[in-house]
TORRO-277019 format. One record per residue (C-alpha): residue number from 0; x, y, z. Coordinates in steps of 0.001 Angstrom, whole numbers, plus 500000, padded with zeros to 6 digits. Layout:
<atoms>
{atom NUM,{X,Y,Z}}
...
</atoms>
This chain:
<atoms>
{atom 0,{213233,415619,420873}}
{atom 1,{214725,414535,417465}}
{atom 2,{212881,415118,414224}}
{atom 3,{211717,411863,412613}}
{atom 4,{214798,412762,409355}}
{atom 5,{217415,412332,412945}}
{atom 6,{215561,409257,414145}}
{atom 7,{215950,407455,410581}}
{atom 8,{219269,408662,409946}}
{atom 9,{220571,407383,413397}}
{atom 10,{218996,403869,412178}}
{atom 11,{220510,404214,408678}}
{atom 12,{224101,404170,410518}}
{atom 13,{222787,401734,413209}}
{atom 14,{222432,399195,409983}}
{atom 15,{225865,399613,408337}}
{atom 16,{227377,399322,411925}}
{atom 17,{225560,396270,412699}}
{atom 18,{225842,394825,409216}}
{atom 19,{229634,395661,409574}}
{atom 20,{229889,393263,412515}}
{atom 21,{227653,390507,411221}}
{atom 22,{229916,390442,407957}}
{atom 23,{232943,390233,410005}}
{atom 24,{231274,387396,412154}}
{atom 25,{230041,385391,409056}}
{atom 26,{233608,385743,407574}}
{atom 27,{235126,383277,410447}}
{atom 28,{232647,380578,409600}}
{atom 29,{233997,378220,407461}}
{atom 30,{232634,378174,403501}}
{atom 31,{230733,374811,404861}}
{atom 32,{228884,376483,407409}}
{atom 33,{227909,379751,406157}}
{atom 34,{226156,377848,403120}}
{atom 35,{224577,375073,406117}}
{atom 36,{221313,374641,406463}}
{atom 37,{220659,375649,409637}}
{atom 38,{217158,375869,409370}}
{atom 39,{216214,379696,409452}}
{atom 40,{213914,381156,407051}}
{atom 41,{216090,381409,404484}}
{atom 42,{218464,378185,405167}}
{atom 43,{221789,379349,405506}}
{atom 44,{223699,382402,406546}}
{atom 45,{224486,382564,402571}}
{atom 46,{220770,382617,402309}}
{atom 47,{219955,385241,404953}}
{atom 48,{222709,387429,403794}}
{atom 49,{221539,387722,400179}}
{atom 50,{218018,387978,401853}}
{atom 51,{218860,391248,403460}}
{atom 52,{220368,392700,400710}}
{atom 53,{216885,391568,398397}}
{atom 54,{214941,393235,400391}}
{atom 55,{216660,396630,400787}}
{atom 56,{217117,396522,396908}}
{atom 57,{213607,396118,396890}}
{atom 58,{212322,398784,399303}}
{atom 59,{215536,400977,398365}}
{atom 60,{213735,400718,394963}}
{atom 61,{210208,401390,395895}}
{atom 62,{211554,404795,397881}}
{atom 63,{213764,406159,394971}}
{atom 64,{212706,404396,392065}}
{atom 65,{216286,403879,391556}}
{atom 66,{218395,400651,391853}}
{atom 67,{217762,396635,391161}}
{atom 68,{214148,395814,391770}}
{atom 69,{214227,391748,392511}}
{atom 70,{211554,389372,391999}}
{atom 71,{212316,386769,393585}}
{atom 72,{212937,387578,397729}}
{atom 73,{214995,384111,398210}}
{atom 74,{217298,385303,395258}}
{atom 75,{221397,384619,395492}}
{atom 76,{222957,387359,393872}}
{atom 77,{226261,387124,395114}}
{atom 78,{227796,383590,395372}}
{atom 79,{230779,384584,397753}}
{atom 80,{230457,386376,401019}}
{atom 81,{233055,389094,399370}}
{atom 82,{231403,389625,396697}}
{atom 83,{228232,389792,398908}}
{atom 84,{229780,391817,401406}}
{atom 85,{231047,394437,398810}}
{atom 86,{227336,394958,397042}}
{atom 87,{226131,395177,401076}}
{atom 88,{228016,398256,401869}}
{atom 89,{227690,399860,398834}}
{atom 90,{223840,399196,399925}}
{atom 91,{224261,400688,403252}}
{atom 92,{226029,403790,402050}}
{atom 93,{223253,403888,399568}}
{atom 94,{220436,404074,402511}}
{atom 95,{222343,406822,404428}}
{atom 96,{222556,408734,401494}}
{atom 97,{219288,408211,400921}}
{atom 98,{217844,409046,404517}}
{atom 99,{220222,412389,404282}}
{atom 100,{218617,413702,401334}}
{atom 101,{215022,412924,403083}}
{atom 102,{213363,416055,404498}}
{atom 103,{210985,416185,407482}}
{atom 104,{208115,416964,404782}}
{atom 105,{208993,413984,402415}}
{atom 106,{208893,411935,405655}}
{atom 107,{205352,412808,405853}}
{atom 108,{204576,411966,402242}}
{atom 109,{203646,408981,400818}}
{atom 110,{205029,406268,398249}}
{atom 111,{202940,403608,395861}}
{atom 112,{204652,400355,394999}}
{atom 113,{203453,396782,394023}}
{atom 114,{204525,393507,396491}}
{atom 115,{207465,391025,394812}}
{atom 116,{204497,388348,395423}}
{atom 117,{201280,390058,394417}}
{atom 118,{200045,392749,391354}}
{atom 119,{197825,394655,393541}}
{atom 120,{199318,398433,394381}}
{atom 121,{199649,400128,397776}}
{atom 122,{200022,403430,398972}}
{atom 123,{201162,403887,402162}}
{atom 124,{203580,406994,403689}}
{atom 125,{207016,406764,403879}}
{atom 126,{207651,406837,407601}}
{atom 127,{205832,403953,408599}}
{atom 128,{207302,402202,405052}}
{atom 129,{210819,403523,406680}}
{atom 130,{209868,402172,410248}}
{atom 131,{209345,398526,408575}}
{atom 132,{212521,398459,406321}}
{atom 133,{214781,399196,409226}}
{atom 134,{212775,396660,411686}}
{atom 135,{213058,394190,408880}}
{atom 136,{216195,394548,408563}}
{atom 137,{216889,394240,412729}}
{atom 138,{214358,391036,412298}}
{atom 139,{216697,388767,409743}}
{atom 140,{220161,390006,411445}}
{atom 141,{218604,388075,414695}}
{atom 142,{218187,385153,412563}}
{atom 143,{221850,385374,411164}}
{atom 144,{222842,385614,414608}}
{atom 145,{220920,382463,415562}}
{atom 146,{222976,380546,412990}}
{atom 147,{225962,382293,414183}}
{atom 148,{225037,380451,417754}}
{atom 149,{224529,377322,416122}}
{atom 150,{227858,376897,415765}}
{atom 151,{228910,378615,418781}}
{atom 152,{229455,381936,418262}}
{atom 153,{227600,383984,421466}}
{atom 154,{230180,387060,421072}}
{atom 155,{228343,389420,418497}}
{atom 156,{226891,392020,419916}}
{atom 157,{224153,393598,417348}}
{atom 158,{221970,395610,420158}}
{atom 159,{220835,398792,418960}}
{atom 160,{221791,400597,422984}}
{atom 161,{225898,398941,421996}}
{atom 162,{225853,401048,418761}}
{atom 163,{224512,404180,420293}}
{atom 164,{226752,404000,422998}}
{atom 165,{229808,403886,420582}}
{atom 166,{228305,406279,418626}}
{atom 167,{228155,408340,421296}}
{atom 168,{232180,408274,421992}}
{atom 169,{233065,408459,418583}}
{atom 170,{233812,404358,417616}}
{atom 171,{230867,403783,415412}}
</atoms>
C-alpha cells in the first residue's frame, strides 16, 4: 500500500488534470455564459473559477506560509478566463511542488492558521488539512460542472477512476 506523501501526490496531479479539462470546457462557453448566474454557490462559472483558485491561495498559504493570503473567499482576481486560467496552473504546479517536497513525517505534523471569516486560531495536522483541500477542491469542480450542464454540456468527464486510468497508460 502507498504511503500517505503517494496518495496526496497522485491527488495533486488528479487536480491539474481535472482543472485542465474544466478550463478547456469553460473556454467554449460564450463570455455571456461563463459570467451567468446560474445559481451555484458562487453565481457563475467566473465566480466558481476564481473561487477555486481563493481557496487554494488560501490553504496553499496556511501550509507554506508562502503565497497570496485572500480575505475575502468570493474574491475576482482575474477578470478573464485567460488570465484566470494562467494564475490556475501556475497554482496547480505550485501544489505538486508542494506535495513533492512533503515527507511522510511532515504529513504527520501539524499546521496553525486563522479562518478568512473568524480571528480564532486552529491547529489541526496536515493530512486531514490535505484530505479537505483536495475534497474541496473535487466539491466546487462538481458545481462548475453543473453550470457546464446548464447549458448543455454532459461531455466532461472529471471522475477521479478516468484520470487514474490515463495516468496509468501514460495520457495524463
Amino acid at each position: 500500500m502507498a504511503g500517505m506523501k503517494e496518495h496526496y501526490a497522485a491527488f495533486a496531479r488528479y487536480n491539474t488534470w481535472a482543472n485542465r479539462r474544466l478550463y478547456d470546457a469553460a473556454a467554449q462557453l460564450s463570455d455571456a455564459d461563463y459570467r451567468a448566474d446560474r445559481g451555484a454557490f458562487f453565481k457563475s462559472m467566473h465566480g466558481t473559477l476564481n473561487h477555486l483558485l481563493t481557496a487554494d491561495w488560501v490553504w496553499m498559504h496556511r501550509f507554506t506560509g508562502e503565497g497570496p493570503s485572500p480575505t475575502r473567499l468570493d474574491a475576482i482576481h482575474h477578470d478573464t478566463l485567460p488570465g484566470l486560467r494562467a494564475a490556475r496552473e501556475a497554482e496547480d504546479r505550485r501544489i505538486i511542488a508542494y506535495i513533492d517536497s512533503l515527507t511522510e513525517q511532515k504529513l504527520a505534523g501539524t499546521i496553525s492558521y486563522r479562518r478568512v471569516s473568524t480571528p480564532e486560531e486552529f491547529v489541526q495536522p496536515l493530512a486531514p488539512a490535505l484530505a479537505h483541500f483536495f475534497n474541496h477542491q473535487a466539491h466546487h469542480r462538481g458545481q462548475a460542472h453543473t453550470i457546464l450542464c446548464s447549458f448543455g454540456r454532459r461531455d466532461l468527464v472529471l471522475d477521479l477512476l478516468f484520470f487514474q486510468r490515463e495516468a496509468e497508460a501514460g495520457r495524463a
